[in-house]
N, C-alpha and C positions, 0 to 999 in steps of 0.2 A: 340610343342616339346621343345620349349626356355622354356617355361613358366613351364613344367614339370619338367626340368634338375634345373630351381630356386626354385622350392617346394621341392625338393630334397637332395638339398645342404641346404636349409632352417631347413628341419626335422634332415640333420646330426646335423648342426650345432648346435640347439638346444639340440637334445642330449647327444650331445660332452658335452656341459656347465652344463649340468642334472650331469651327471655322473661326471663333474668335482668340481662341488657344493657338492656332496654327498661327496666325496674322503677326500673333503677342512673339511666335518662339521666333517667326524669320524675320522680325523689324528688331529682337532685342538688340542684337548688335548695330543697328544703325542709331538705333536709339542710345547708346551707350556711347557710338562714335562720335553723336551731338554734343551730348555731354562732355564727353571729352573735347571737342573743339573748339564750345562754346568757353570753355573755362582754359583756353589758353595749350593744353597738353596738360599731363602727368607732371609732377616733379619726382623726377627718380635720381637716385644716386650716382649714377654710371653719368650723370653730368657733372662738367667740371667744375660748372658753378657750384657756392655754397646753398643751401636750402633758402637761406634768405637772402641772395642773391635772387634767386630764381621769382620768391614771391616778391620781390620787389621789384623786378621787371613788370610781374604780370601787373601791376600799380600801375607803373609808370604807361607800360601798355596803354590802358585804360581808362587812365587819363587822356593819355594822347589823343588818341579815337573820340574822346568825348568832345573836349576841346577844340580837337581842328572840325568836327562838324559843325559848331556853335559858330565857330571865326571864319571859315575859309568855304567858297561859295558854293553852293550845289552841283554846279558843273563840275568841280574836281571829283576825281578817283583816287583816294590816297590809301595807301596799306602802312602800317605802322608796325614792324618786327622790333623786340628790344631783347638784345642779347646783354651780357653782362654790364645793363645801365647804356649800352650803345645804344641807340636809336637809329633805326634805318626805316628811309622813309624812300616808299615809290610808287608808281602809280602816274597819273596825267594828272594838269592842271590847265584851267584857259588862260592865265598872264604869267607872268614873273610876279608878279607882285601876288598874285596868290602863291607862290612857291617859298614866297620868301614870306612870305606870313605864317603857312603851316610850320617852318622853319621857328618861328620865333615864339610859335603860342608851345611847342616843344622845349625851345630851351627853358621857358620862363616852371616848366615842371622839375621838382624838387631834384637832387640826385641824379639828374643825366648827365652822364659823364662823357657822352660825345653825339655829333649828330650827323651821318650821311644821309646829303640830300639829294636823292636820285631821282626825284619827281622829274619830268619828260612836260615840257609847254605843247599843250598840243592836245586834240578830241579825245574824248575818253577812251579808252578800247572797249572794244566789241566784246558781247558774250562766248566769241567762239576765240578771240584770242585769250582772253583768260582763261576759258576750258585746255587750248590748248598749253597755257602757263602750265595748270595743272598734270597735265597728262607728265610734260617734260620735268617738273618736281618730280616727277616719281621716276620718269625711268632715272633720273640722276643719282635719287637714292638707292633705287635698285641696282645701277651700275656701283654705288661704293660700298654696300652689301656685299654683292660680288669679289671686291676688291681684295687680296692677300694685305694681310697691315695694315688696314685701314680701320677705325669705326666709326661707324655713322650716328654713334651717339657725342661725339666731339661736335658736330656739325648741325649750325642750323641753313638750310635751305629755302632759297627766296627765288622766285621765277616771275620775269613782268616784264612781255614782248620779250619771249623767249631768252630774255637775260638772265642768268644768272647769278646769283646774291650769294656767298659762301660767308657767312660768321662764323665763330667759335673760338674758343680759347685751346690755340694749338700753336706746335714748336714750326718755326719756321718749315722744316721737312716733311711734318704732317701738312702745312697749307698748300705747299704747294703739290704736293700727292694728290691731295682732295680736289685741287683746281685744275690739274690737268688732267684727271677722271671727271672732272664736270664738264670741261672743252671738248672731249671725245667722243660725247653723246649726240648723235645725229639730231638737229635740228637745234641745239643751243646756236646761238650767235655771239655770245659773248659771256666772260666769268670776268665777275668783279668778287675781288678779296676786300672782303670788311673783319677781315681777322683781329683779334688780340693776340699777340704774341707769346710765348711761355716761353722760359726755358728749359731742354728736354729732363735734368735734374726735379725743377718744378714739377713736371707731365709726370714723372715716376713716382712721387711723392703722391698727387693727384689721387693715379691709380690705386696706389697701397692702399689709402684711404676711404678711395670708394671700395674694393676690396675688402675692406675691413667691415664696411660699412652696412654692405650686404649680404654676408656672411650673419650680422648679426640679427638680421632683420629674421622674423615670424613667419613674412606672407611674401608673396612675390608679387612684384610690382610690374604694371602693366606699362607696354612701353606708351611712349606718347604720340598723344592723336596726331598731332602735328609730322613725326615721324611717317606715318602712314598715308598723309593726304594728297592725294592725286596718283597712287600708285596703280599702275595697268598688270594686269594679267601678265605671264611670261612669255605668252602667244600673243601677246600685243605688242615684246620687245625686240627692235632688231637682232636676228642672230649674228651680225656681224661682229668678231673680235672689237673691240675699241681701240687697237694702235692701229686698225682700216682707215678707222674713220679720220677725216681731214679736220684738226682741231680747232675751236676757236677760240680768236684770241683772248687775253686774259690781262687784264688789268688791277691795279689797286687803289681801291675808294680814297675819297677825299673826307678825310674825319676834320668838322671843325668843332669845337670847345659847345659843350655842355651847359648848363646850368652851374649855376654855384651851389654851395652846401646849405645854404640860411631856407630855411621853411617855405614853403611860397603856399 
């Protein structure tokens, strides 16, 4: 009977570690995905920022988000994107005067060297408009994946009430390639350019460097979470050509001034 009651507890036991192995191998990657999120994305080469460019966003980031929760009411919804020290701010808020507060507990952060305030006066959005934010981040990127000449490591993407936010450090001809493959995507309403300019001499210099740069590298670098999130199945993307579809329109942000340089 003893000896039963240990082959027993043996077969659960074993099972229990089966079923917990399997659980361990299909979450590792979402579990990594977190990780990755949570820490902002990867900093890889193939951006055009410098390495401490990039870590000094994810600061500034950081701050941000910490900051406007402290200052600015609970009723807002604010996203905070910081591309090379830009700050792009969107999301809802209930007054102006909360807009213009998120606004200023941002400037008073060290090193922001511009700040697009695209916060929206008005209820917060729903959980299934930010799902669907997300769905349209991805096919956007998926559309400039697809794209001849384009790469979607130049770009970062921002989606809020189906807007469109385009950053990055790119040559006039790359921004607007990039914003009129985001205007093309069935269900955008709107491409706002929050671009830094280069010029295309700069952009090839860039390349060589990161080039050079990954060439020299050991291991290969994973791309960035941010890269990936909200991307749908290929069976979840319109099969329609993109010069079908009826584009929209396309504007460019209003950058007002930064912070200053002195510590804060």
């Amino acid at each position: 009977m003893k000896k039963t009651r240990v082959k027993a507890a043996l077969a659960q036991a074993t099972l229990t570690v089966s079923l917990l192995s399997g659980v361990a191998l299909t979450l590792q990657g979402c579990a990594l995905a977190v990780v990755g999120a949570a820490a902002g994305g990867t900093l890889i080469a193939t951006d055009r920022r410098t390495l401490g460019a990039q870590t000094e966003d994810r600061e500034i980031q950081v701050k941000a988000l910490s900051r406007i929760k402290e200052n600015v009411s609970d009723q807002a919804h604010i996203n905070v994107t910081v591309f090379n020290r830009r700050v792009l701010l969107t999301g809802e808020v209930p007054d102006d005067a909360s807009k213009q507060k998120a606004e200023a507990v941002v400037r008073d952060i060290n090193n922001v060297g511009g700040i697009v305030n695209e916060l929206s006066v008005q209820p917060a959005s729903s959980i299934s408009s930010r799902a669907n934010d997300s769905y349209l981040e991805g096919r956007v990127k998926t559309a400039m994946v697809g794209e001849k000449d384009l790469s979607t490591n130049y770009y970062k993407v921002v989606c809020e009430r189906s807007i469109i936010y385009l950053m990055g450090l790119v040559t006039q001809d790359e921004g607007a390639h990039g914003a009129d493959v985001a205007a093309r995507v069935s269900g955008v309403e709107q491409v706002v350019k929050v671009y830094q300019y280069i010029k295309p001499e700069e952009a090839k210099a860039l390349a060589a460097a990161a080039a050079s740069g990954a060439s020299a590298s050991t291991a290969a670098t994973p791309a960035p979470a941010e890269a990936t999130v909200g991307t749908v199945p290929d069976s979840s993307v319109s099969s329609r050509p993109l010069d079908q579809q009826s584009p929209a329109p396309v504007k460019n942000s209003d950058v007002r001034p930064g912070s200053s340089s002195s510590a804060k």
